[in-house]
C-alpha positions in Angstrom: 274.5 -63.5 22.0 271.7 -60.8 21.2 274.8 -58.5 19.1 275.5 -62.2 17.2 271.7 -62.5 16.3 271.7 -59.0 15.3 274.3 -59.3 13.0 273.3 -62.2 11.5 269.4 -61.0 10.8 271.4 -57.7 9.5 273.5 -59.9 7.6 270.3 -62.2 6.1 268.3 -58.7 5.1 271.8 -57.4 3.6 271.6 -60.5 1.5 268.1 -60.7 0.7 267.9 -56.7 -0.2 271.0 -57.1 -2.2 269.7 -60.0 -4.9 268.4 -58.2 -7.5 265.2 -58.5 -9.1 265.0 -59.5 -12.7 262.9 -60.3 -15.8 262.7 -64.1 -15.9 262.2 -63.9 -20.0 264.9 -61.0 -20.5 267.5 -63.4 -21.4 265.3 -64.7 -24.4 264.7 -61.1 -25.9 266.4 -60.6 -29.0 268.6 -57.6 -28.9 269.8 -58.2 -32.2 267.4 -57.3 -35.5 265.4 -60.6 -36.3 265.1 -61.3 -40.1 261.4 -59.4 -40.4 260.7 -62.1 -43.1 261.6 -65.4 -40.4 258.9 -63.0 -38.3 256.5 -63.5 -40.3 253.8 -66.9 -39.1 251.0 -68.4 -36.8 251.9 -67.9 -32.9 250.2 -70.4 -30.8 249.7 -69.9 -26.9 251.4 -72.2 -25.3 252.2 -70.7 -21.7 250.8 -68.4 -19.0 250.8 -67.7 -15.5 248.9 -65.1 -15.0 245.9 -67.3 -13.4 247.6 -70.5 -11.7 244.0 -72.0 -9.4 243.2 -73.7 -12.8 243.8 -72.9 -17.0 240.6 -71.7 -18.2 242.7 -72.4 -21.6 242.9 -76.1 -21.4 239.8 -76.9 -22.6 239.6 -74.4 -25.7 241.4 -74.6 -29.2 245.0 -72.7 -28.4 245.1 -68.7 -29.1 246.7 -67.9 -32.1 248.6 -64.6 -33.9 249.1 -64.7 -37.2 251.6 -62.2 -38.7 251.6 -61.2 -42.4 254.6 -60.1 -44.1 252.0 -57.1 -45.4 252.2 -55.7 -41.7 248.8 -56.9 -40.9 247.6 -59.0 -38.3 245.0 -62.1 -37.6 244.3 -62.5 -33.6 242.4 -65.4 -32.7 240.9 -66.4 -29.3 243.8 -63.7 -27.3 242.7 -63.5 -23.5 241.6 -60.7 -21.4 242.4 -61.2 -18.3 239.4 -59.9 -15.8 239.8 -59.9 -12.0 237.3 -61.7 -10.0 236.7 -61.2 -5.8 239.6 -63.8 -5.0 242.1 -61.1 -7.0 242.5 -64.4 -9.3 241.8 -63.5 -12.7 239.7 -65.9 -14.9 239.5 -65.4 -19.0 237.1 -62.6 -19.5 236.3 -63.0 -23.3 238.0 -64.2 -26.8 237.2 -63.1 -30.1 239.1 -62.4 -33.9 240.7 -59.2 -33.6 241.8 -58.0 -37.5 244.9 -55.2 -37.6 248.6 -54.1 -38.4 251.7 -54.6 -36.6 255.2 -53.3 -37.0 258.5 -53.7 -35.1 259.3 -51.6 -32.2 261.9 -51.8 -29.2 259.5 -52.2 -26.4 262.3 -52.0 -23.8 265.8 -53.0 -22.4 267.6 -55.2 -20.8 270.5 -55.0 -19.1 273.0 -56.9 -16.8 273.8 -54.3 -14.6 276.6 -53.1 -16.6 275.3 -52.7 -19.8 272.0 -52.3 -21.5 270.4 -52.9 -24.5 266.9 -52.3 -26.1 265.5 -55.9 -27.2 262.9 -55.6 -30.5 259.4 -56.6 -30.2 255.8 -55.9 -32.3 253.6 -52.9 -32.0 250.0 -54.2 -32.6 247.3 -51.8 -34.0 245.0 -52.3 -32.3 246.2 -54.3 -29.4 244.3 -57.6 -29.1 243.5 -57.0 -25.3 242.2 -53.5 -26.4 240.0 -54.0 -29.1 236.5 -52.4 -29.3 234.4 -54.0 -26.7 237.2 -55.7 -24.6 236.7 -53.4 -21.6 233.8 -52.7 -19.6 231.9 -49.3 -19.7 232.4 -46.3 -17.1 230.4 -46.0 -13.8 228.7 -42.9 -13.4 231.7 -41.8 -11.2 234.2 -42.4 -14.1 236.1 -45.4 -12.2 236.1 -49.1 -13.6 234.0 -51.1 -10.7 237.0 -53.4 -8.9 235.1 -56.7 -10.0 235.4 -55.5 -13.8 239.0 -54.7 -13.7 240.6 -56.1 -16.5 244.9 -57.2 -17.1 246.4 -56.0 -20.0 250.0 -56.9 -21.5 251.8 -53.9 -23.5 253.9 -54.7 -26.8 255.1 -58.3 -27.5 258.7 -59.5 -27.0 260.5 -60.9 -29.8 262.2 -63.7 -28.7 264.1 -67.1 -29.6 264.5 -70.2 -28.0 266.0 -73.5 -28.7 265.7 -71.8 -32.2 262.3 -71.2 -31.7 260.7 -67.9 -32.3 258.5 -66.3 -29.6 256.4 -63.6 -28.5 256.7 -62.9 -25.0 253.9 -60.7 -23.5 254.6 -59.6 -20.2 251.9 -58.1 -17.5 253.0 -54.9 -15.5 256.2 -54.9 -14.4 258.7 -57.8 -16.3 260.4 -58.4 -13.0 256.8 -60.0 -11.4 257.2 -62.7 -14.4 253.7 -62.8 -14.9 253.0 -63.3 -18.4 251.9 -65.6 -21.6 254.3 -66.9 -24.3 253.2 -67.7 -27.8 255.4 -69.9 -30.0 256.1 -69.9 -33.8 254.5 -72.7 -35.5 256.8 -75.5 -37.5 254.2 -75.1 -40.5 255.5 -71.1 -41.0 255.6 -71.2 -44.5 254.3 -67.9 -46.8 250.6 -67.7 -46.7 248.3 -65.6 -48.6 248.2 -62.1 -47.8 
């Protein structure tokens, strides 16, 4: 009887070990070049998870990117994520960041079999990064644990239902922790 339960706990991690992990957005990256000028629009915030005890969005006017055909940028109310003692993380700050952006292929996806670099935006600078987003240096060099802040890296383009997104994903893409911004209906050519 012990040899059977030893099999079948053997059996269970065998199984459990075996299921791999994977990005839970990967399969709404586009891999294929996006028309740059379909791109172009007002992003609005319209999902995270990287706080889940409450939204300290709910109460505020949505985030927004705007992306101008001219490469530049328009960032409105993006979140930095700062942790608190609780390792929750609570919306540090929000402010207008002003820059450029062009396409890049932040990374790839793949199905095990094959792989394939998926196109996303390059911001200059990043929203999360702007001047003033992070807290000063102790004396020691080292960011103080309470004043650690979350940043994403480059934007994933993505599409669904026909929808354009960016996808901005928070360390590693298998963790699923991240915020999705949607292209607004209203995307026609604005003023540059």
């Amino acid at each position: 009887m012990k040899c059977l339960s030893t099999i079948v706990a053997l059996a269970t991690l065998g199984i459990v070990c075996g299921c791999g992990q994977y990005n839970p957005f990967a399969h709404l990256y586009l891999t294929d070049e996006p028309d740059w000028c379909k791109v172009e629009g007002e992003y609005k915030l319209v999902w995270q998870n990287v706080t889940i005890v409450r939204d300290p969005l709910e109460h505020v006017e949505a985030p927004t990117i705007r992306l101008m055909l001219n490469g530049r940028f328009e960032s409105t109310g993006f979140p930095t994520w700062k942790a608190n003692t609780g390792l929750q993380w609570e919306k540090a700050q929000s402010k207008v960041v002003v820059g450029s952006w062009s396409k890049t292929n932040p990374g790839v996806v793949s199905d095990g079999e094959t792989s394939e670099w998926y196109w996303g935006i390059s911001f200059d600078p990043h929203p999360a990064e702007a001047k003033g987003s992070m807290p000063a240096l102790n004396d020691s060099g080292n960011r103080a644990f309470a004043e650690w802040y979350f940043h994403p890296g480059s934007p994933a383009l993505a599409r669904e239902d026909g929808i354009l997104k960016l996808i901005f994903v928070y360390g590693d893409g298998d963790n699923g922790i991240g915020m999705v911004y949607e292209q607004q209906e209203d995307n026609s050519q604005q003023p540059s």
